[in-house]
C-alpha positions as CSV (number, residue, x, y, z in Angstrom):
1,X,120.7,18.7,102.2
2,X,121.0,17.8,98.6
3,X,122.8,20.9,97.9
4,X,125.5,20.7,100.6
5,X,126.5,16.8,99.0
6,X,126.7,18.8,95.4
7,X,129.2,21.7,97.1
8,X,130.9,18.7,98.7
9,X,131.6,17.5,95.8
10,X,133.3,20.3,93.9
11,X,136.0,20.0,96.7
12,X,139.1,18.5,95.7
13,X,139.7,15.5,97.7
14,X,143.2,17.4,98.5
15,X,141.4,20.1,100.4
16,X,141.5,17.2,103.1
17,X,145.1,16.8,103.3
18,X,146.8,18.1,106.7
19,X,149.2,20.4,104.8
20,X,146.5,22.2,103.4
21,X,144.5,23.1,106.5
22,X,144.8,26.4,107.7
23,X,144.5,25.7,110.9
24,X,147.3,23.3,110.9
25,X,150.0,26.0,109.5
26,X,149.0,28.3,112.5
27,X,149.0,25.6,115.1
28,X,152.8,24.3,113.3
29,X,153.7,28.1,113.3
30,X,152.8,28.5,117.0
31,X,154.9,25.2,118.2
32,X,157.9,26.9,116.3
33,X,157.5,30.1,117.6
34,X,157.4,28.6,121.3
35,X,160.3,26.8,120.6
36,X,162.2,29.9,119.3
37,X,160.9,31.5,122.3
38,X,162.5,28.8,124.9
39,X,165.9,29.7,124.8
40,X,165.5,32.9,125.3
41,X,163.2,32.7,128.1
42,X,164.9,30.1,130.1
43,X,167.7,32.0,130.9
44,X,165.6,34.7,132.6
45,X,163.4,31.0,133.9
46,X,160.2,31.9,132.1
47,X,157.9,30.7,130.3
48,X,156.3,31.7,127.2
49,X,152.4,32.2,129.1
50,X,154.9,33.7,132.1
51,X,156.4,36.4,129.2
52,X,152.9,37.1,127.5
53,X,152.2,38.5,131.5
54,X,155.2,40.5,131.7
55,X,154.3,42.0,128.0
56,X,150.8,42.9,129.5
57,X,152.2,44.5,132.6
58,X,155.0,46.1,130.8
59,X,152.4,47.6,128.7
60,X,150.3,48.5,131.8
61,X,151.2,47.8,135.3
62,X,148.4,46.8,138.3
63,X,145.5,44.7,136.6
64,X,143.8,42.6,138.2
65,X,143.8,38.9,137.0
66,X,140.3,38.7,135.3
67,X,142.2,42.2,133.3
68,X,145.6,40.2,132.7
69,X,143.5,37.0,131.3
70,X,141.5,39.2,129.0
71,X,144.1,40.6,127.7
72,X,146.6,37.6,127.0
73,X,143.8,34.9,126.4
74,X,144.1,32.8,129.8
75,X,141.3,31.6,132.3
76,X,142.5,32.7,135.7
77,X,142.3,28.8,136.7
78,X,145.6,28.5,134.4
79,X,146.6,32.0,135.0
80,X,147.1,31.5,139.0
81,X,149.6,29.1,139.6
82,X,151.7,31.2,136.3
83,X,151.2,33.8,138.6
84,X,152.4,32.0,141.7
85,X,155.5,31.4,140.1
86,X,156.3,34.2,138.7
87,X,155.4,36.1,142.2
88,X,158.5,33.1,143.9
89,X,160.7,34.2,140.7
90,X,160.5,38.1,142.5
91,X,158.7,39.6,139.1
92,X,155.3,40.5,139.9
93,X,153.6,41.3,143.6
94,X,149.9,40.1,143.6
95,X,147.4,41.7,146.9
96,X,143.7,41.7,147.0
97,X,142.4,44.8,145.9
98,X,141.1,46.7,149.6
99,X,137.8,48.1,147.8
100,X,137.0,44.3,146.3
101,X,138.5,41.5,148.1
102,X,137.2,39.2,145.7
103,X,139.7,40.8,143.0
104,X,143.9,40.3,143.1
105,X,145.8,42.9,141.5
106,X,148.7,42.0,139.9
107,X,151.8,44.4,139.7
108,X,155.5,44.4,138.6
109,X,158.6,44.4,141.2
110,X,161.6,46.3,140.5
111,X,162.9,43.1,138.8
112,X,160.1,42.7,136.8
113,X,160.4,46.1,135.4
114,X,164.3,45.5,135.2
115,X,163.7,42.7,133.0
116,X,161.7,44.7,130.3
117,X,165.2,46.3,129.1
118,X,166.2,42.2,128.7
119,X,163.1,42.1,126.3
120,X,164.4,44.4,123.5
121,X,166.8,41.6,123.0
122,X,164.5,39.0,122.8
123,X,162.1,40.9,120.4
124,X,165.2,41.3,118.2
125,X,166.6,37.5,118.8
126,X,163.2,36.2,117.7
127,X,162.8,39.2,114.5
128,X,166.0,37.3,113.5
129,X,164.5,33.8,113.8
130,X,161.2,34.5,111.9
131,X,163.2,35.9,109.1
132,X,160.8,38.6,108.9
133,X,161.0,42.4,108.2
134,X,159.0,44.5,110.5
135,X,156.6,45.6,107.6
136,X,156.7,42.2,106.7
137,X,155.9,40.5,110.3
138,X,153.2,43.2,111.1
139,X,151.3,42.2,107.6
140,X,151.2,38.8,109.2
141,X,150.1,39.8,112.9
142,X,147.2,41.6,111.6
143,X,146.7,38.9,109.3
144,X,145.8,36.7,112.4
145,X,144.4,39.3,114.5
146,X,141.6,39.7,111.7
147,X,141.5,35.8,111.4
148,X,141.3,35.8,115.2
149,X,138.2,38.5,115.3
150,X,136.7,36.2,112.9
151,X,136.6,33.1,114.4
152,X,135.4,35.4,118.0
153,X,132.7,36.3,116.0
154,X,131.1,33.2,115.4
155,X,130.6,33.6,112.2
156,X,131.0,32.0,108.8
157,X,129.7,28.3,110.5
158,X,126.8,27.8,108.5
């Protein structure tokens, strides 16, 4: 116990300041990206958790909703009304699977796969925004992907 007080006090009492947490920058950098992300969604009357599902199925159509949640981060208790609404929108169809009725499988409607075209322009709209060079912006992604992996893990909470 002793020895935790000592490390506590080789900290600079700065360490505690909100612009210096880690955390803080990537929950400030995700409000601005949301907000850069708004405009270009609500023309097309999505929302940024509705777009992260439309990446997932562009990338592979029919999954079922435990798949689609895995994939973007979502519990399906948040993921099913998103998915109500984008089923009323006309982008996605969702049916029980026949050989497990306890599954839905989500796929894409001819609009939905229409609007993946749309997203080239978005991905380029918000390129512009960050200010970032494609080397430069994929540096940063696996930046927080290993970040990400990290704080999975569990580890590194002593």
């Amino acid at each position: 116990m002793a020895n935790k007080a000592a490390h506590i006090d080789t900290i600079p009492e700065e360490a505690l300041s909100l612009g210096k947490q880690l955390c803080f920058a990537v929950y400030s950098a995700a409000h601005a990206f949301n907000r850069a992300y708004k405009p270009l969604l609500d023309r097309f009357g999505l929302t940024y958790p509705q777009y992260l599902v439309l990446l997932a199925l562009w990338q592979q159509d029919e999954m079922t909703v435990k798949r689609i949640g895995e994939e973007i981060g979502l519990d399906s208790g948040t993921l099913s009304p998103l998915l109500k609404r984008l089923e009323a929108a006309g982008f996605v169809a969702r049916q029980r699977d026949p050989g497990d009725e306890r599954q839905v499988i989500v796929r894409l409607t001819e609009k939905g796969r229409d609007l993946k075209s749309e997203a080239f322009g978005i991905l380029i709209d918000i390129g512009k925004a960050s200010g970032c060079s494609l080397e430069e912006a994929g540096e940063i992604r696996e930046t927080l992907h290993q970040l990400t992996r990290q704080l999975n893990s569990g580890h590194g909470a002593d």
